[in-house]
PQR file with spaces between the fields and no chain letter, atoms N, CA, C, O and H, PARSE charges and radii, in Angstrom:
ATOM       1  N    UNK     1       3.170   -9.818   -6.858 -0.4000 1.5000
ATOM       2  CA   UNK     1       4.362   -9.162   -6.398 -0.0000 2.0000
ATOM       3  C    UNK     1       5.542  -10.078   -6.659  0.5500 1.7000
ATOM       4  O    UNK     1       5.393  -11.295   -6.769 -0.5500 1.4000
ATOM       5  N    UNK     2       6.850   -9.403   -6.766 -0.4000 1.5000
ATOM       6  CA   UNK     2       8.107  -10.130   -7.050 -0.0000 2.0000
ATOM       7  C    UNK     2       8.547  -10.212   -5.706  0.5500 1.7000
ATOM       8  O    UNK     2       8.399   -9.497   -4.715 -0.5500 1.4000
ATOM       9  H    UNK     2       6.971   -8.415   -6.677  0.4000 1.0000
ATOM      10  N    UNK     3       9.572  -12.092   -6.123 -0.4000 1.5000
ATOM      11  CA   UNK     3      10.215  -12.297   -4.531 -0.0000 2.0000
ATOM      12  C    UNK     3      11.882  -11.651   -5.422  0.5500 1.7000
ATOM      13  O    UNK     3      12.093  -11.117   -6.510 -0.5500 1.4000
ATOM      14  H    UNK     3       9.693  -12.672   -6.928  0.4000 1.0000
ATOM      15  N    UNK     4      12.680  -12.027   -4.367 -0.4000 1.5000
ATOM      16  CA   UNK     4      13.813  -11.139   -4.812 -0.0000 2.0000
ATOM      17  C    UNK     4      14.494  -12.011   -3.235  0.5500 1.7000
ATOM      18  O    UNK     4      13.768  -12.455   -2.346 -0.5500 1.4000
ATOM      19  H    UNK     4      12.508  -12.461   -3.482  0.4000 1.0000
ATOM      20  N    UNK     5      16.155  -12.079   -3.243 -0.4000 1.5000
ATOM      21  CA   UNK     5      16.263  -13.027   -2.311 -0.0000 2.0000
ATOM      22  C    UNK     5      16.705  -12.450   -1.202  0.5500 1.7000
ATOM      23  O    UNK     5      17.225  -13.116   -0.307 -0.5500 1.4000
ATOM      24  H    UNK     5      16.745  -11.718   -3.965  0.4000 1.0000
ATOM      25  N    UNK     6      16.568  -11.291   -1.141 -0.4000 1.5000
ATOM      26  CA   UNK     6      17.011  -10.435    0.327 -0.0000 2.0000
ATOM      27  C    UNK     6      15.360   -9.590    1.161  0.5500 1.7000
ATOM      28  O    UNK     6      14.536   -8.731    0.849 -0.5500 1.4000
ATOM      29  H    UNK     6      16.146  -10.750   -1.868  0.4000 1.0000
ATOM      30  N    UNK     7      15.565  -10.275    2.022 -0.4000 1.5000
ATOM      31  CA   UNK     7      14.077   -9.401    2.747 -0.0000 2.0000
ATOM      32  C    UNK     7      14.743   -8.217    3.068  0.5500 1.7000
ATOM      33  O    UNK     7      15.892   -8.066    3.483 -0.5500 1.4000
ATOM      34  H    UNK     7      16.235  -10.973    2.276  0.4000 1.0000
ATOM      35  N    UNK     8      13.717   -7.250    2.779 -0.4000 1.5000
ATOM      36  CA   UNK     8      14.000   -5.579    3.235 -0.0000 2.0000
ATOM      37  C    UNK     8      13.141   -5.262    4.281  0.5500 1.7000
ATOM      38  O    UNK     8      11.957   -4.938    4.372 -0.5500 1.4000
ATOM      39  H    UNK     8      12.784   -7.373    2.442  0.4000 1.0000
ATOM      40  N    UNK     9      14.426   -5.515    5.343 -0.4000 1.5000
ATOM      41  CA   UNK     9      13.750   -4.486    7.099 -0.0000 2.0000
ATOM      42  C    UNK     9      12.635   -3.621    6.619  0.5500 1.7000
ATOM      43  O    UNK     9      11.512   -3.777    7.097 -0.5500 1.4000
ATOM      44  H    UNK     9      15.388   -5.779    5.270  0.4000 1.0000
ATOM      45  N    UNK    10      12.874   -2.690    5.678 -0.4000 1.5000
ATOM      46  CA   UNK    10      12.037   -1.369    6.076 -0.0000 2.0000
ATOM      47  C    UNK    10      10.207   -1.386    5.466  0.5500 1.7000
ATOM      48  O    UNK    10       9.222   -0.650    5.519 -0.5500 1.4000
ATOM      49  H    UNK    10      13.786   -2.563    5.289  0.4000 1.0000
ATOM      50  N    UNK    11      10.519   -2.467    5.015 -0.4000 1.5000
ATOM      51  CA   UNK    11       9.121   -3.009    4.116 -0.0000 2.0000
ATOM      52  C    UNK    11       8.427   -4.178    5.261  0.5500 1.7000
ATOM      53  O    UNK    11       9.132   -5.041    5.784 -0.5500 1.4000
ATOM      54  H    UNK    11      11.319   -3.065    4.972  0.4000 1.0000
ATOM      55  N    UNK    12       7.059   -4.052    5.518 -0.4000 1.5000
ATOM      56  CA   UNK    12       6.562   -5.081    6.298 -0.0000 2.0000
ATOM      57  C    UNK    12       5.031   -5.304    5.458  0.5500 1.7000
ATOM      58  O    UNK    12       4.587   -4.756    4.449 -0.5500 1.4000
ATOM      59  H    UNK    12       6.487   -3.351    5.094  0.4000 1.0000
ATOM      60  N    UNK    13       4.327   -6.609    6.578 -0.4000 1.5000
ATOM      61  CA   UNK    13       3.142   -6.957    5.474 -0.0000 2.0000
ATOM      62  C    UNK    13       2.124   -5.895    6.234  0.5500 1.7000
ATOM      63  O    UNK    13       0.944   -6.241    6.190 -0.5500 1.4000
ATOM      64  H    UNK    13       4.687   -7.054    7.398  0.4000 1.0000
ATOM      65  N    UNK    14       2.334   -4.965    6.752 -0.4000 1.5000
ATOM      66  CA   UNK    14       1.268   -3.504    7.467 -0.0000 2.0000
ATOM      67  C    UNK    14       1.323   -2.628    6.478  0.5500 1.7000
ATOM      68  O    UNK    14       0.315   -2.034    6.097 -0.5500 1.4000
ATOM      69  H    UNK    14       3.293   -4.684    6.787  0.4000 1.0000
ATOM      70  N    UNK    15       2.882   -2.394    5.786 -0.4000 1.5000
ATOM      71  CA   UNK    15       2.789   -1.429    5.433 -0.0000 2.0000
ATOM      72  C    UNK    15       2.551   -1.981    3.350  0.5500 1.7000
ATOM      73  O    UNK    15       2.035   -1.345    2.431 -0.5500 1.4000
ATOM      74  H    UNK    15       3.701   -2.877    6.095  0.4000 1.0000
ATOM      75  N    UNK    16       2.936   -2.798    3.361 -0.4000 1.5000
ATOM      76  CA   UNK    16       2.340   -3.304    2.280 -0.0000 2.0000
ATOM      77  C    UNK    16       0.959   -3.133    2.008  0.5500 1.7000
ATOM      78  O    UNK    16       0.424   -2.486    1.108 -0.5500 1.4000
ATOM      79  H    UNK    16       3.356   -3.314    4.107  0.4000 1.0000
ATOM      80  N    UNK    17       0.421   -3.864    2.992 -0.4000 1.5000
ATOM      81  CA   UNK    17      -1.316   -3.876    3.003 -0.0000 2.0000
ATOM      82  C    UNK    17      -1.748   -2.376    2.668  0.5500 1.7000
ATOM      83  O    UNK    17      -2.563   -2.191    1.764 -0.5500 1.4000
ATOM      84  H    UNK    17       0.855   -4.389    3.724  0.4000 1.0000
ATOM      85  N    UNK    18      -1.325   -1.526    3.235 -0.4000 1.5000
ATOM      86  CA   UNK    18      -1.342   -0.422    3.443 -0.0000 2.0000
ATOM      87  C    UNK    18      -1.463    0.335    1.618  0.5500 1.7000
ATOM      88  O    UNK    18      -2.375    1.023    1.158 -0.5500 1.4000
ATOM      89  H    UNK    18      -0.663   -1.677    3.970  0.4000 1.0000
ATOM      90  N    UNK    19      -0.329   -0.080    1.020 -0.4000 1.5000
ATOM      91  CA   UNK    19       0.089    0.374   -0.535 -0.0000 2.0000
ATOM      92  C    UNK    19      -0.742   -0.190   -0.772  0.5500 1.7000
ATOM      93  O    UNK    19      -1.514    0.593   -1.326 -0.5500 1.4000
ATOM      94  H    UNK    19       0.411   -0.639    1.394  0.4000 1.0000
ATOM      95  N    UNK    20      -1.370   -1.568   -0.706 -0.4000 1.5000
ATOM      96  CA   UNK    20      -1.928   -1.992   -1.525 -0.0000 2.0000
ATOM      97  C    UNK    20      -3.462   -1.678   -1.800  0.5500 1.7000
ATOM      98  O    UNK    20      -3.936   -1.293   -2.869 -0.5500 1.4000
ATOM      99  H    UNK    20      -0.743   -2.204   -0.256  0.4000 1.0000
ATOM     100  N    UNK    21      -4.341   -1.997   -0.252 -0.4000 1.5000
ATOM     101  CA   UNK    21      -5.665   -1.069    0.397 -0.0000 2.0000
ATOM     102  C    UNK    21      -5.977    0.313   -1.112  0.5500 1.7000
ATOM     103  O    UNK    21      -7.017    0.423   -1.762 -0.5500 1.4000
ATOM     104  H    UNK    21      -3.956   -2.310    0.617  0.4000 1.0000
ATOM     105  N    UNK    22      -4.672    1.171   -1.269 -0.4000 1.5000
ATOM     106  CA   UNK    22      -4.727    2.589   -1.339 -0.0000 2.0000
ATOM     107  C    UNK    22      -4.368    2.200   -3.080  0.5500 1.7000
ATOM     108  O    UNK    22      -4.576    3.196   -3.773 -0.5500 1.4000
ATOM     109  H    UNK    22      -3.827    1.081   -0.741  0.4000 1.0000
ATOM     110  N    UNK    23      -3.990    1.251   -3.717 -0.4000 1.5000
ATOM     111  CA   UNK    23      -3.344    1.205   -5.055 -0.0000 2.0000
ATOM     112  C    UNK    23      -5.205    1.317   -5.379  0.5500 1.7000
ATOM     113  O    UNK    23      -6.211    1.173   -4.683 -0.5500 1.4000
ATOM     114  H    UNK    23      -3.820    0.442   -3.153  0.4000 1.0000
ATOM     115  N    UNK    24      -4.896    1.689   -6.989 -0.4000 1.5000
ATOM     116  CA   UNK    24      -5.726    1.683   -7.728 -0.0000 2.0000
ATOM     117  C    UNK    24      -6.624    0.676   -7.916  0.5500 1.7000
ATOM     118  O    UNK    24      -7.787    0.763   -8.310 -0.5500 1.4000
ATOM     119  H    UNK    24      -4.079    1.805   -7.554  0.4000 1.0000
ATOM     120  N    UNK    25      -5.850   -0.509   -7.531 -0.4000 1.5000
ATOM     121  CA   UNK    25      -7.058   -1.686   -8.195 -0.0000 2.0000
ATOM     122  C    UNK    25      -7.870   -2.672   -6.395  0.5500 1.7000
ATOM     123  O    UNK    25      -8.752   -3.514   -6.224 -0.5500 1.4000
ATOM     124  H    UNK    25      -4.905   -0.580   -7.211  0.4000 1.0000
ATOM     125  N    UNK    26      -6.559   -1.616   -5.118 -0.4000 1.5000
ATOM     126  CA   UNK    26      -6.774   -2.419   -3.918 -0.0000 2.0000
ATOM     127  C    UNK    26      -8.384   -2.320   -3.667  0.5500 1.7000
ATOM     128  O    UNK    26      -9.253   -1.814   -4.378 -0.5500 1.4000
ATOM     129  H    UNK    26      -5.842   -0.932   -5.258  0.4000 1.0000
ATOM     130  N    UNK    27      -8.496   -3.116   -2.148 -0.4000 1.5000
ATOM     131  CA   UNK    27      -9.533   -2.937   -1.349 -0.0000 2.0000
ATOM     132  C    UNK    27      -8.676   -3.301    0.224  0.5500 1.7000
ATOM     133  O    UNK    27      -7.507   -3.491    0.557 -0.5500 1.4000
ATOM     134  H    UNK    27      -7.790   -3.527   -1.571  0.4000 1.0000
ATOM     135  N    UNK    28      -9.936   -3.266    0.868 -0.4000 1.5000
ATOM     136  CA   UNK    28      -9.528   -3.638    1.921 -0.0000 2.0000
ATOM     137  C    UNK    28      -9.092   -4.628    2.957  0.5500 1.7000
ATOM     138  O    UNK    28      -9.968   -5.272    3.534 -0.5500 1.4000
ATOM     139  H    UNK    28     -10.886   -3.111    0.598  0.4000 1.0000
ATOM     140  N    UNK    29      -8.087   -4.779    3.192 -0.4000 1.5000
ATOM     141  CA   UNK    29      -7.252   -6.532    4.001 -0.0000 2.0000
ATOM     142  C    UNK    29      -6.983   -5.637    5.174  0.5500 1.7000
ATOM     143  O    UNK    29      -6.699   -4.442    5.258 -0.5500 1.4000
ATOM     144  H    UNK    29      -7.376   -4.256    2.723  0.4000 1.0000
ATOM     145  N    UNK    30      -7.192   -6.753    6.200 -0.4000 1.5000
ATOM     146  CA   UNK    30      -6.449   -7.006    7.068 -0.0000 2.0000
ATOM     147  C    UNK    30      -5.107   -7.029    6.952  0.5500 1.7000
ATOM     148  O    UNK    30      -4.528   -7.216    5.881 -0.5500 1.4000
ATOM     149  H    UNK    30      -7.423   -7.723    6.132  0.4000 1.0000
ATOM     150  N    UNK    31      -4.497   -6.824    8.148 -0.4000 1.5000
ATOM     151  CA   UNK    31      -2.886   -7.640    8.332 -0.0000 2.0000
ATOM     152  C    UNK    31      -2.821   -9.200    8.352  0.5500 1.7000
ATOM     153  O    UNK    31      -2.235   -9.930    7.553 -0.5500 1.4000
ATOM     154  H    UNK    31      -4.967   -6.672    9.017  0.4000 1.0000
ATOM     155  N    UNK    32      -3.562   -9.546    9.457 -0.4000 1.5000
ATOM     156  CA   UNK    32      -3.598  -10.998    9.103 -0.0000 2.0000
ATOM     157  C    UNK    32      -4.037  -11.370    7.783  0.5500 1.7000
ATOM     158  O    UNK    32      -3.543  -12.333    7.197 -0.5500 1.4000
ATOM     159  H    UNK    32      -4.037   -8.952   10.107  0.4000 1.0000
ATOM     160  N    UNK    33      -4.700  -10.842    7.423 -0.4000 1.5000
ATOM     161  CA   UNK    33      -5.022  -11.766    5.469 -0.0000 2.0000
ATOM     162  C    UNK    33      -3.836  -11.174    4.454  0.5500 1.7000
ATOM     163  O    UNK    33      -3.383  -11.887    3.558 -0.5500 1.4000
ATOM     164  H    UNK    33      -5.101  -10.060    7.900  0.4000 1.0000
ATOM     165  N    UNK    34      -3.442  -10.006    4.641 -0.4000 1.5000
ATOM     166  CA   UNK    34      -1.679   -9.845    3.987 -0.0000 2.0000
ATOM     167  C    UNK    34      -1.156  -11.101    4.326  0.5500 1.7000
ATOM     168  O    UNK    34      -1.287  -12.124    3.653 -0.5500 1.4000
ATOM     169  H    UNK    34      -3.810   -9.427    5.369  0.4000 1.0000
ATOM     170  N    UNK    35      -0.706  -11.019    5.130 -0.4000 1.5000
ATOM     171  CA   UNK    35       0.276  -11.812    6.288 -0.0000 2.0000
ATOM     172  C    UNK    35       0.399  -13.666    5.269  0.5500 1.7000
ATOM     173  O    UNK    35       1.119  -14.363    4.555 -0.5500 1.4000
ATOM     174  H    UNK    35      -0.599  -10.188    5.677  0.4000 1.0000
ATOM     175  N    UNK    36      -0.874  -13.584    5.936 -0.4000 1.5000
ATOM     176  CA   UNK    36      -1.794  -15.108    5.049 -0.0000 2.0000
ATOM     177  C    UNK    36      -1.027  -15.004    3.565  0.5500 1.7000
ATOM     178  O    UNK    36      -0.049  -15.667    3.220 -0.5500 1.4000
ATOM     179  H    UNK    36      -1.459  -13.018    6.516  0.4000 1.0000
ATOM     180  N    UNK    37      -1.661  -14.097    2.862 -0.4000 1.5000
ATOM     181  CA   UNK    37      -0.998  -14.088    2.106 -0.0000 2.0000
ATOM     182  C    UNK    37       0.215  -14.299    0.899  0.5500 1.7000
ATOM     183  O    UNK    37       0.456  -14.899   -0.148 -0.5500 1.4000
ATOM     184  H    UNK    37      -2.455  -13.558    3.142  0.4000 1.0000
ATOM     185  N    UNK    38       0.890  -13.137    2.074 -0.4000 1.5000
ATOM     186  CA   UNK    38       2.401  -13.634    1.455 -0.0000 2.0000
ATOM     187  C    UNK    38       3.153  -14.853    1.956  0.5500 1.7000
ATOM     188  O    UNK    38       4.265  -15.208    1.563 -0.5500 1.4000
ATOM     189  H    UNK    38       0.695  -12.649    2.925  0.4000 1.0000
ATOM     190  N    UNK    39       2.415  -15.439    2.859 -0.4000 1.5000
ATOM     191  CA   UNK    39       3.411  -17.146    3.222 -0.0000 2.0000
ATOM     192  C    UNK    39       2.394  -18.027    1.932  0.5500 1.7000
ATOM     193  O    UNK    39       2.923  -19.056    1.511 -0.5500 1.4000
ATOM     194  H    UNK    39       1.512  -15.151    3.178  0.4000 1.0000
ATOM     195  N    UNK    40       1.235  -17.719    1.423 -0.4000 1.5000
ATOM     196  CA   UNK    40       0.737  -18.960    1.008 -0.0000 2.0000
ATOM     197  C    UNK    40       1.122  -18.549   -0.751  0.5500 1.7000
ATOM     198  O    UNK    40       0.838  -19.230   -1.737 -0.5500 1.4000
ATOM     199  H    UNK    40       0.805  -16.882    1.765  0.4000 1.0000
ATOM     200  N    UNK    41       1.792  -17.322   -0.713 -0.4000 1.5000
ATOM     201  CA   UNK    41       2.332  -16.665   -2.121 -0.0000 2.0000
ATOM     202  C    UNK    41       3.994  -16.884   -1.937  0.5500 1.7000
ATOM     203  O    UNK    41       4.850  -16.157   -2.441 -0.5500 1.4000
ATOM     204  H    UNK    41       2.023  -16.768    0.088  0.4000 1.0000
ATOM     205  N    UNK    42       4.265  -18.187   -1.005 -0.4000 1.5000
ATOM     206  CA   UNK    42       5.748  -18.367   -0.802 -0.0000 2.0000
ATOM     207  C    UNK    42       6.519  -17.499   -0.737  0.5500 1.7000
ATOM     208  O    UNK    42       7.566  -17.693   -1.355 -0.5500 1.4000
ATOM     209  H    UNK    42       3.569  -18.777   -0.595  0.4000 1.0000
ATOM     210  N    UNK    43       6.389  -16.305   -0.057 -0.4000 1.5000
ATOM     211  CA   UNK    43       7.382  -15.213    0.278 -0.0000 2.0000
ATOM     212  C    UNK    43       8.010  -15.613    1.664  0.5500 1.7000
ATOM     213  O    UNK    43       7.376  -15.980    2.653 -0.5500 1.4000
ATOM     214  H    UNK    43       5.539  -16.148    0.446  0.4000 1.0000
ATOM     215  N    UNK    44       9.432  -15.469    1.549 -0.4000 1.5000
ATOM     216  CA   UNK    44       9.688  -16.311    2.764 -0.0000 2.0000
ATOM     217  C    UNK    44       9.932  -14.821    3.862  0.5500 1.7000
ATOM     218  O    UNK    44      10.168  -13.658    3.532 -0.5500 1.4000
ATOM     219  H    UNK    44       9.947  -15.171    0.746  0.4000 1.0000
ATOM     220  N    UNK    45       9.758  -15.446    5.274 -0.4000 1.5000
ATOM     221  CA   UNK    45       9.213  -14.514    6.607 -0.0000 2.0000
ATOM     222  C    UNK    45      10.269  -14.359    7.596  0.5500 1.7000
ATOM     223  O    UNK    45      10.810  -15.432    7.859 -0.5500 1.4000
ATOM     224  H    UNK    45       9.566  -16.390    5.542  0.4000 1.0000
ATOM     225  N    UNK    46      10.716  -13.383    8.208 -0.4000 1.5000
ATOM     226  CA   UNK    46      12.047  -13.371    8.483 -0.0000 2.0000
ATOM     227  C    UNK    46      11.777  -13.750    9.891  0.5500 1.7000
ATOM     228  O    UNK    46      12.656  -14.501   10.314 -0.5500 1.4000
ATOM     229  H    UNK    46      10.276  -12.510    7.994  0.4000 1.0000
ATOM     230  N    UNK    47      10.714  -13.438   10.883 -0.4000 1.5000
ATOM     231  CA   UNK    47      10.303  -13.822   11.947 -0.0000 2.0000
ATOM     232  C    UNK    47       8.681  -13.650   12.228  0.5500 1.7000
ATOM     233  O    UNK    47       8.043  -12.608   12.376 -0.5500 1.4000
ATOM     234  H    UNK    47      10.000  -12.828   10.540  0.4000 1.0000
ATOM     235  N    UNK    48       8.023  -15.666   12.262 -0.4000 1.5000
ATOM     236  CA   UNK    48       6.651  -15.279   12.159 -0.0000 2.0000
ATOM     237  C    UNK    48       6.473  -14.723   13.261  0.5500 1.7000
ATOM     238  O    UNK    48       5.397  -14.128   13.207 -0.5500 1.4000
ATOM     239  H    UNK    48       8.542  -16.512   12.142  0.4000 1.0000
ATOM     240  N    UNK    49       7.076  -14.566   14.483 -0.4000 1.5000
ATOM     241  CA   UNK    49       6.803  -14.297   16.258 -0.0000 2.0000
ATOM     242  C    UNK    49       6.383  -12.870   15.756  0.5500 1.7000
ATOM     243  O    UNK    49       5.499  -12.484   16.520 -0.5500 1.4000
ATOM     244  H    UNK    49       7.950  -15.050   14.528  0.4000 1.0000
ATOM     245  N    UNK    50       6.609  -12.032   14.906 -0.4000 1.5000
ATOM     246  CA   UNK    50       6.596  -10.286   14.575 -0.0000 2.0000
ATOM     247  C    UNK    50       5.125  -10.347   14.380  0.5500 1.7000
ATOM     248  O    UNK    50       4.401  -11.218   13.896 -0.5500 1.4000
ATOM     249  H    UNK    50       7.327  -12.346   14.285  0.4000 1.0000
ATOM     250  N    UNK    51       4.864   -9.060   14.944 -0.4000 1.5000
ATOM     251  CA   UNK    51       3.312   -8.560   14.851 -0.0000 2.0000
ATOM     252  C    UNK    51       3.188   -8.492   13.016  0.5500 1.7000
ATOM     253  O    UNK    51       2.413   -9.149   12.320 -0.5500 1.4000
ATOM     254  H    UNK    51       5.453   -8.354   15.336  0.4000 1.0000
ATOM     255  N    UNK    52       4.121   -7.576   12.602 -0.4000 1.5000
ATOM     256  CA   UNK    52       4.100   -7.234   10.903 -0.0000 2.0000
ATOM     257  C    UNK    52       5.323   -8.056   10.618  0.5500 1.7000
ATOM     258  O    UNK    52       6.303   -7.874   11.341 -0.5500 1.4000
ATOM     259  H    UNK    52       4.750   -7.042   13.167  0.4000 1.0000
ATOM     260  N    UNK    53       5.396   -9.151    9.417 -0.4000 1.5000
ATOM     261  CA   UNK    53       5.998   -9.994    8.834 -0.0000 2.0000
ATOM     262  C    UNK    53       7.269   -9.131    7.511  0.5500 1.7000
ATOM     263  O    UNK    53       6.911   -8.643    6.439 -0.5500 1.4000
ATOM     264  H    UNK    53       4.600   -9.299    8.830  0.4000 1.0000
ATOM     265  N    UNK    54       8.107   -9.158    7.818 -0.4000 1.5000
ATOM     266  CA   UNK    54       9.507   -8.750    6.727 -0.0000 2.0000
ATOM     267  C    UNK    54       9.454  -10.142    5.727  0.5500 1.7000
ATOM     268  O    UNK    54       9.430  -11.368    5.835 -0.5500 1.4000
ATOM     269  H    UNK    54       8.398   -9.555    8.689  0.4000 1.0000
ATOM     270  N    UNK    55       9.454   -9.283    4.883 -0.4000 1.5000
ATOM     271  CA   UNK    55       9.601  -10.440    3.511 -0.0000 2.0000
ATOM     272  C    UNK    55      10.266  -10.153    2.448  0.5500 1.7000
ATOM     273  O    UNK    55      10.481   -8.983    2.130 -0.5500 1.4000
ATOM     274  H    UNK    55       9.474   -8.288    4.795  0.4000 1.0000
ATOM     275  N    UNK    56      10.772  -11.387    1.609 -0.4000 1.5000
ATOM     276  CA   UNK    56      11.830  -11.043    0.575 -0.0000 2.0000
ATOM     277  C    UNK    56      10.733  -10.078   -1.076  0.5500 1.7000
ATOM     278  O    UNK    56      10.899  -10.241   -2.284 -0.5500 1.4000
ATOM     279  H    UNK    56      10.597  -12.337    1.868  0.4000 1.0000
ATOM     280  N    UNK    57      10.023   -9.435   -0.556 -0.4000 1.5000
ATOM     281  CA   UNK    57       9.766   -8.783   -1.290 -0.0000 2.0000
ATOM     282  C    UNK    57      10.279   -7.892   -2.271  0.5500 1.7000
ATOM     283  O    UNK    57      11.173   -7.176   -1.820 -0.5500 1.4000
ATOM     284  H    UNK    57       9.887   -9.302    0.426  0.4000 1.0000
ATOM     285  N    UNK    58       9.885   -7.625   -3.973 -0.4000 1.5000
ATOM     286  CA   UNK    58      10.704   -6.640   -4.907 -0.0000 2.0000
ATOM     287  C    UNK    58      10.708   -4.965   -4.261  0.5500 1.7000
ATOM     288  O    UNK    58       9.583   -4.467   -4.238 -0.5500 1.4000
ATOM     289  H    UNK    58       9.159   -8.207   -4.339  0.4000 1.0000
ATOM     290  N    UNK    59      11.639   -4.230   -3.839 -0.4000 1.5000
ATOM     291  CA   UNK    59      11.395   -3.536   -3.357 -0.0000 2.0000
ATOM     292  C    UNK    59      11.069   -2.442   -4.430  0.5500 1.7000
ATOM     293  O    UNK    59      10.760   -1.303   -4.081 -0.5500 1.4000
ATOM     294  H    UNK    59      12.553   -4.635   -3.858  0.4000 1.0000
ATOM     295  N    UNK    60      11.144   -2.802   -5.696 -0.4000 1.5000
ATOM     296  CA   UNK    60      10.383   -2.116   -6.919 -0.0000 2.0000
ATOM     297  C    UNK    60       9.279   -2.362   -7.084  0.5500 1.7000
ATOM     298  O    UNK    60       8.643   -1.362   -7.418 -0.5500 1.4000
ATOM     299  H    UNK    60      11.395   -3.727   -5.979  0.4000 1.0000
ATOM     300  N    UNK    61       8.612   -3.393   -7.000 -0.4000 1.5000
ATOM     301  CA   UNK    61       6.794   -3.705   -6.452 -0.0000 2.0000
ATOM     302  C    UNK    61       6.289   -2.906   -5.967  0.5500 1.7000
ATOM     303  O    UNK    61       5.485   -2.149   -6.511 -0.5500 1.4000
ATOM     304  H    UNK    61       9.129   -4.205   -6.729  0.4000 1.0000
ATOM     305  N    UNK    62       6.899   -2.861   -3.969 -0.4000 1.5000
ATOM     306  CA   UNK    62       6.391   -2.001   -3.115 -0.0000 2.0000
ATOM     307  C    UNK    62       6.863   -0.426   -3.672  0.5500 1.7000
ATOM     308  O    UNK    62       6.474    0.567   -3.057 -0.5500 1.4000
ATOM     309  H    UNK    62       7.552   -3.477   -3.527  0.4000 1.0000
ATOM     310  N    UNK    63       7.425   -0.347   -4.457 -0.4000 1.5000
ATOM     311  CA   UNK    63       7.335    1.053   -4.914 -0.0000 2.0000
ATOM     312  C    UNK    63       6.313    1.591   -5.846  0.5500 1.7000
ATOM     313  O    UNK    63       5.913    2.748   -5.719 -0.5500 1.4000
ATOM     314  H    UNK    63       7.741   -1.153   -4.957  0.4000 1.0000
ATOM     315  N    UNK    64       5.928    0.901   -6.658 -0.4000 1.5000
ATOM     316  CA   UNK    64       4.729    1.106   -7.622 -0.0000 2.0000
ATOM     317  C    UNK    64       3.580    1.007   -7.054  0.5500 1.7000
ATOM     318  O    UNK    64       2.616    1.685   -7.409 -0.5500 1.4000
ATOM     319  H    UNK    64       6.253   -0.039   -6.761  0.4000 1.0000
ATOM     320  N    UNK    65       3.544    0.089   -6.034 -0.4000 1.5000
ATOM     321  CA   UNK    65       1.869    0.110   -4.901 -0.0000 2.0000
ATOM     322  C    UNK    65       2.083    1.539   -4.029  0.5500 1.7000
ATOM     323  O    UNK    65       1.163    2.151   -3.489 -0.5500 1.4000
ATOM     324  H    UNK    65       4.327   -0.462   -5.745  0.4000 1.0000
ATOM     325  N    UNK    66       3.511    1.934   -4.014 -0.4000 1.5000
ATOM     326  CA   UNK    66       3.448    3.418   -3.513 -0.0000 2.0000
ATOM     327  C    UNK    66       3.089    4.229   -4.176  0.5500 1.7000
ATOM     328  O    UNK    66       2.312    5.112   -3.812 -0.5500 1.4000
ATOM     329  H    UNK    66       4.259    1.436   -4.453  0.4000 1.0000
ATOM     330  N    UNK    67       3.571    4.119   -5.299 -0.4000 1.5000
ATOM     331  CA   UNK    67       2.833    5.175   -6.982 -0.0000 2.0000
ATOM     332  C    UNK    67       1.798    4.988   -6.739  0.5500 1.7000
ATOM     333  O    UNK    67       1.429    6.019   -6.177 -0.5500 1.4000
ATOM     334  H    UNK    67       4.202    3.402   -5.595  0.4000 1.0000
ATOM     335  N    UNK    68       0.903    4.236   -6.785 -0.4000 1.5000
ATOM     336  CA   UNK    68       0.056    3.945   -7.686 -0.0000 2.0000
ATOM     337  C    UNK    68      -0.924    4.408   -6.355  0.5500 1.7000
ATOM     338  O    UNK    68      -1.802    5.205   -6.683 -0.5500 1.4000
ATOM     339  H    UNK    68       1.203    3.399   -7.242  0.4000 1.0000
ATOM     340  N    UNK    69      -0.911    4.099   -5.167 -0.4000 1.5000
ATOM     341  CA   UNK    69      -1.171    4.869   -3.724 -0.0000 2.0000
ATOM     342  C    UNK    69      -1.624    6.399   -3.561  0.5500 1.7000
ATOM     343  O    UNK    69      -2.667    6.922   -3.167 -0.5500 1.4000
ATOM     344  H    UNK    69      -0.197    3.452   -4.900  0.4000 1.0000
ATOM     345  N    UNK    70      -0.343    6.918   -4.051 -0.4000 1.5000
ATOM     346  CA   UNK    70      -0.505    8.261   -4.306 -0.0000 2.0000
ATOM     347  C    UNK    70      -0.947    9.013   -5.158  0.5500 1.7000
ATOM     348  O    UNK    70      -0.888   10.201   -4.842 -0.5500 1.4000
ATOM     349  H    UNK    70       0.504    6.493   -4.370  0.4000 1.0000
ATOM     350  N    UNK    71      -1.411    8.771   -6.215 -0.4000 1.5000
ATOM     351  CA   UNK    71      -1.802    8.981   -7.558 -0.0000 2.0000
ATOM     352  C    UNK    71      -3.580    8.814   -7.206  0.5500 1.7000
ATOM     353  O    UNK    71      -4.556    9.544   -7.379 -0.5500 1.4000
ATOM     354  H    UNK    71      -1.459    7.806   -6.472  0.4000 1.0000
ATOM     355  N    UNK    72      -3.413    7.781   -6.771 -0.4000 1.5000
ATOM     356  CA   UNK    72      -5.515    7.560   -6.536 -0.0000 2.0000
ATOM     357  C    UNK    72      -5.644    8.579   -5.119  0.5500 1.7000
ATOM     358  O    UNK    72      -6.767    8.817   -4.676 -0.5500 1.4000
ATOM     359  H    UNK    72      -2.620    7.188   -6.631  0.4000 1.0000
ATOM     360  N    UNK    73      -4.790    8.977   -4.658 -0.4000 1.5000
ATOM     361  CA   UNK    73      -4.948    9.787   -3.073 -0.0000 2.0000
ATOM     362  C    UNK    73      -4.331   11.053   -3.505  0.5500 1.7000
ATOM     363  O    UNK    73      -4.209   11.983   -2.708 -0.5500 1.4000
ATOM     364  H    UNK    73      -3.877    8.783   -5.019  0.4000 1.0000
């Protein structure tokens, strides 16, 4: 996934996991192993105290794990 230097509120690592679980090539994660994840894939975390983690994620990434989501579903 692409970093990009503005974290987007509306994107979290739940609902990521989520695109990703459902993309064509996913399986199944946890939140905590997302989570894991994107800090050890240097995505920086807007507040670790949050149940689901906001990150400077491409919000064109999380759009294609949405394609690609819906297409296998």
């Amino acid at each position: 996934m692409e970093k990009v230097r503005t974290i987007h509120k509306s994107e979290n690592s739940y609902t990521i996991k989520h695109y990703f679980e459902y993309s064509g090539k996913g399986f199944y994660v946890t939140n905590g192993a997302m989570k894991e994840a994107l800090v050890l894939s240097g995505f920086e975390i807007l507040d670790r105290r949050q149940q689901n983690y906001q990150v400077n994620v491409s919000k064109r990434c999380v759009n294609k794990l949405f394609k690609e989501m819906c297409m296998v579903h």
